[in-house]
Legacy VTK file of the C-alpha trace (Angstrom):
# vtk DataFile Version 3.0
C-alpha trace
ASCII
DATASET POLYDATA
POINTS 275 float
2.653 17.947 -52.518
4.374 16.551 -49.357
4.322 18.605 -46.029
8.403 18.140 -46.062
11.321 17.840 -48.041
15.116 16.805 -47.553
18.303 18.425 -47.396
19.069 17.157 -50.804
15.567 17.939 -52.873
16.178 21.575 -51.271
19.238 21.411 -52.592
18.039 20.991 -55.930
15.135 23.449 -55.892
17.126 25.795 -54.879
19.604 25.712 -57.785
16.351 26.016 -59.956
14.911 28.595 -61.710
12.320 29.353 -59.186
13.950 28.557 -55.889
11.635 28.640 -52.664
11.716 30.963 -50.240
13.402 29.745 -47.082
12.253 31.040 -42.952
14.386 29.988 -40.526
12.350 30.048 -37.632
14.594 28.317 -34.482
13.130 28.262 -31.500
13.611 26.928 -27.758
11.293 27.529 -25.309
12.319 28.995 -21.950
15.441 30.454 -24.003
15.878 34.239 -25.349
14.986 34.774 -29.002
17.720 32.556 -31.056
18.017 35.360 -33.823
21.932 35.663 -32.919
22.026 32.144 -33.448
20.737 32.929 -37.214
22.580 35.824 -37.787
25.921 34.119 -37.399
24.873 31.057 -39.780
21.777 30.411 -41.696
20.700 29.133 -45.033
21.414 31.139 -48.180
18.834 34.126 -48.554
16.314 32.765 -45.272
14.623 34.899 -43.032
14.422 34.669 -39.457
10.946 34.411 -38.364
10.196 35.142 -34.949
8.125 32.247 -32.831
6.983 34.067 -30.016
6.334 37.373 -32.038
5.070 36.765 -35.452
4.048 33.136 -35.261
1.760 33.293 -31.871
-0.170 36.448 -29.847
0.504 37.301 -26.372
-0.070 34.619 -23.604
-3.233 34.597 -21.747
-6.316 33.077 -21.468
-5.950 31.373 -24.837
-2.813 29.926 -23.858
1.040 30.390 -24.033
1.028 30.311 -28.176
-2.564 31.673 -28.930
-2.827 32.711 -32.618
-1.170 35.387 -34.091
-2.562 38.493 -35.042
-3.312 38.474 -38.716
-1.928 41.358 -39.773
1.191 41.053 -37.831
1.888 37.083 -39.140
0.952 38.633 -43.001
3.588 41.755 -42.183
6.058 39.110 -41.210
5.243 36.954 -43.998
5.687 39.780 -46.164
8.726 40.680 -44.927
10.074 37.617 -45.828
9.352 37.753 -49.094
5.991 35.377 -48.967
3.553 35.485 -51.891
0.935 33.083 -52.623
2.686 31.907 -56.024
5.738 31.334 -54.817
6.931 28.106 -52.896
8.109 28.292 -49.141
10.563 25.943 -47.034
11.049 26.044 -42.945
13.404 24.969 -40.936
14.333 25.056 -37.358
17.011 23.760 -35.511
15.545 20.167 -36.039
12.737 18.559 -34.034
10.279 20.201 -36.083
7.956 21.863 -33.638
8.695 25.527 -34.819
8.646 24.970 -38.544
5.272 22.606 -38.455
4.007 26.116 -36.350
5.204 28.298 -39.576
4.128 25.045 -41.831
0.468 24.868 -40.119
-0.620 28.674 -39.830
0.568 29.451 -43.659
-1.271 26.549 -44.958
-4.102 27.465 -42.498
-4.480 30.925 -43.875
-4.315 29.406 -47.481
-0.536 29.259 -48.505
-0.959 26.443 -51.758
3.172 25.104 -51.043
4.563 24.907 -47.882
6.883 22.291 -46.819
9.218 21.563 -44.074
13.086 20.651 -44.355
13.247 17.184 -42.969
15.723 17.155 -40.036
16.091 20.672 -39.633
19.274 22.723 -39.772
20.907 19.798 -38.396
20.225 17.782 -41.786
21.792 20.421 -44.209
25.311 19.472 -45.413
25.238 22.546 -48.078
27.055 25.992 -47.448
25.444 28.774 -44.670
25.614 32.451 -44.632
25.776 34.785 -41.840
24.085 38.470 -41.349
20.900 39.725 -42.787
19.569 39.252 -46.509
16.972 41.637 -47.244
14.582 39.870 -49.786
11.821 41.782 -52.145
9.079 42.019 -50.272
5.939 39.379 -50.866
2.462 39.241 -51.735
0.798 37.027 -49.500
-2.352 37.797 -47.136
-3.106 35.464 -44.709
-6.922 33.821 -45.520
-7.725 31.680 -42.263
-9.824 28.892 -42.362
-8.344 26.623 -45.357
-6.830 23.578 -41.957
-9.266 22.185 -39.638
-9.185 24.131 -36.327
-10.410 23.554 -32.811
-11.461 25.513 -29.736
-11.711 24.068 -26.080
-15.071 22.872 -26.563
-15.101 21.471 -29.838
-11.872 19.367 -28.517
-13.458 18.022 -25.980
-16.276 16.832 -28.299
-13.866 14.911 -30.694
-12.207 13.376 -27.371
-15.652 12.155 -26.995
-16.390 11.482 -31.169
-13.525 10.705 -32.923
-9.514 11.310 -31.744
-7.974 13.590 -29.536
-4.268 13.040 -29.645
-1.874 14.290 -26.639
1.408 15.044 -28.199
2.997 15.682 -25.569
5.735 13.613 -23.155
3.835 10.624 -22.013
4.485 11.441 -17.840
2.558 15.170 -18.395
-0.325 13.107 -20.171
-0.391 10.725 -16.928
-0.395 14.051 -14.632
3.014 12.488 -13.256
5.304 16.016 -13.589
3.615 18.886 -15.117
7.241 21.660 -15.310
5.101 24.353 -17.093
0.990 24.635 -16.440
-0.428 24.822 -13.213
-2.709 21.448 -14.011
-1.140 18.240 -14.450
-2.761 15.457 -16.798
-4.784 15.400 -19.650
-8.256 16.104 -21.512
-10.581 13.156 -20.655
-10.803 11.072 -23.612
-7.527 12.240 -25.439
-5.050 9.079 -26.284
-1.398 9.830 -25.529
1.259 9.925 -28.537
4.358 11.621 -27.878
5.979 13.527 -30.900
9.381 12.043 -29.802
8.000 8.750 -31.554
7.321 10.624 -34.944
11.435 10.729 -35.688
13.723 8.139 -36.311
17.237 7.911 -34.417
18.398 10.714 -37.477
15.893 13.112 -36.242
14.287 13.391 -39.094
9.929 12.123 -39.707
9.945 8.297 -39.790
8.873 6.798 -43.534
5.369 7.622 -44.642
4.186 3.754 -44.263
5.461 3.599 -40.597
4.003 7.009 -39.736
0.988 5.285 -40.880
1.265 2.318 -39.064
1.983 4.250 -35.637
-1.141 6.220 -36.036
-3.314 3.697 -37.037
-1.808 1.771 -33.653
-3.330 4.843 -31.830
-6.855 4.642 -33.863
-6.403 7.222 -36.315
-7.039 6.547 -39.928
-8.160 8.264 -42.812
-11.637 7.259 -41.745
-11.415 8.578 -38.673
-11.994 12.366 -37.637
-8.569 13.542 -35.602
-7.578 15.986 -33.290
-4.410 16.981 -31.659
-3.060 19.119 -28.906
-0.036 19.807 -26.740
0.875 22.454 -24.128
0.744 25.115 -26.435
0.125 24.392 -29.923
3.756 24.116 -30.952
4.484 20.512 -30.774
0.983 19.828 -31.953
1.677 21.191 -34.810
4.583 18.753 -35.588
1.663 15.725 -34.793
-0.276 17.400 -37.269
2.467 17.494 -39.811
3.084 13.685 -39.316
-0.249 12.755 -39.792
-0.310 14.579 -43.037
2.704 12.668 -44.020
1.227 9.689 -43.347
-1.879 10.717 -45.559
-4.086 11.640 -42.765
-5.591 15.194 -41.736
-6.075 16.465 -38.813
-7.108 19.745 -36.715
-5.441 21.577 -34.638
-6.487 22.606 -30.886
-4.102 26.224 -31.070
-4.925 26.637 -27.005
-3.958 23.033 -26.471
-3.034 22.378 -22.667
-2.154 25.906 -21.595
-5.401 26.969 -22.521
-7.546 23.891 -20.829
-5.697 23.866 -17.557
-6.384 27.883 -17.082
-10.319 27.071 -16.727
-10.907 25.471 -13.518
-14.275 24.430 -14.574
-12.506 21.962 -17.031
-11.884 18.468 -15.975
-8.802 16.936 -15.903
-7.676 13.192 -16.437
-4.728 11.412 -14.797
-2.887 8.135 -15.427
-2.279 6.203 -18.400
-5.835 5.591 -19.958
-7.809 8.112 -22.057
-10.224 8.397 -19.108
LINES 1 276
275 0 1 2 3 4 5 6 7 8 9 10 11 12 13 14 15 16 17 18 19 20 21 22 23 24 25 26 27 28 29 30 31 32 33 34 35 36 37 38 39 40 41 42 43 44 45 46 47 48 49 50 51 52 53 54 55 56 57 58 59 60 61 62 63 64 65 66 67 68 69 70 71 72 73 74 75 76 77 78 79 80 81 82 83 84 85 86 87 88 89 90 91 92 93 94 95 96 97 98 99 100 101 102 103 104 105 106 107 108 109 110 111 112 113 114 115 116 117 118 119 120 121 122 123 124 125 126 127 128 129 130 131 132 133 134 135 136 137 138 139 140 141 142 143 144 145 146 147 148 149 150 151 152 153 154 155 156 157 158 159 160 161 162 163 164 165 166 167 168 169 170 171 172 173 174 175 176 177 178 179 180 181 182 183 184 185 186 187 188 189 190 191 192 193 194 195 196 197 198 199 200 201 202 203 204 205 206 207 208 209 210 211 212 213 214 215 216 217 218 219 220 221 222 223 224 225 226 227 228 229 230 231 232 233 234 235 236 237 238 239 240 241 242 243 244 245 246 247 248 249 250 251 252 253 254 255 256 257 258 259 260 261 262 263 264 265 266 267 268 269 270 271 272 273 274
């Protein structure tokens, strides 16, 4: 199945007979919770699903989005009327980096049909709804382990094996500006490539064969073992949904940048080349 789907194939599935459920989980970081936002106009019957609460664990040593706790992302998953036979659809308000988060951790705790809407809120031309909906309550328990994941050390091995993609704005992967972490630059051996370059002009995931094409420019194929990270495994998690649009899997370092730059016994690269 493919990671994402567009306005108008959600359209259609959800005039079916077995329409997905939908999470709405817009986010901004730096900005209060964006619930208010949903609750005056969402998709028909979504959920809000809360970033910082239900799709990460407090910040601290693992980071600024460390993983959730299980049993807190199944409650909210729950909530939302999640079960393991039933197919799910996320959308934020349109870059992707909150929805590939929802996308990444149900597939990584063994969701079989997740997808994310293409474009984001800002694609949908159908109707909204405002308030609350209170759906029946799912099935679905979280089983980690079913997408490739990566601690500190092991992605600093690929960085040195395979690789390690920097998703983040080109100038923090040179150490230029660093407005967030203490550190400035990058793991030694991780190749820069931006998320921004992922979309077209629309906002929504370039076409499969150019995805392909971009990554391959940046040495990762289907032959190759990749890795990505960020500052703190949300935009990451949009990289990693590219590259599975583009055929090609990857892991996912959760601590990313937030988590390297705490450890002063890590070392840090600057400039424009890997090391």
């Amino acid at each position: 199945m493919n990671a994402i789907i567009s306005a108008a194939e959600l359209t259609s599935a959800l005039d079916g007979s077995d329409p997905p459920v939908l999470l709405d989980v817009r986010y901004q970081m730096g900005s209060p919770n964006l619930r208010p936002e949903y609750e005056k106009a969402h998709l028909p019957g979504a959920v809000f699903v809360d970033l910082e609460a239900e799709l990460a664990g407090p910040p601290g040593a693992g980071g600024r989005h460390p993983l959730p706790d299980l049993e807190v992302f199944g409650a909210a998953m729950r909530a939302a009327g999640v079960s393991g036979d039933r197919d799910v659809v996320v959308y934020d308000g349109g870059l992707g980096w909150a929805s590939a988060r929802a996308w990444w951790l149900l597939e990584w705790t063994g969701h079989p049909s997740v997808r994310v809407l293409d474009g984001g809120l800002a694609a949908w031309d159908g109707p909204l709804e405002a308030g609350v909906p209170a759906p029946a309550p799912g099935t679905f328990v979280p089983e980690p382990g079913a997408r490739a994941l990566l601690d500190a050390d092991a992605a600093a091995e690929l960085a040195r094996t395979g690789l390690l993609l920097d998703a983040r704005a080109a100038e923090r992967y040179r150490g230029e500006v660093e407005p967030i972490d203490a550190v400035a630059g990058h793991i030694p051996g991780a190749v820069s490539a931006p998320t921004t370059e992922n979309l077209a002009e629309t906002g929504r995931f370039l076409p499969a064969t150019e995805l392909a094409e971009r990554f391959a420019s940046l040495g990762a194929t289907k032959d190759v073992e990749v890795g990505v990270y960020c500052g703190s495994g949300v935009s990451a998690a949009q990289q990693v949904l590219a590259l599975a649009v583009a055929g090609i899997p990857a892991a996912l370092y959760v601590g990313s940048w937030s988590e390297w730059s705490r450890d002063a016994n890590r070392p840090v690269a600057v400039g424009p080349d890997p090391r």
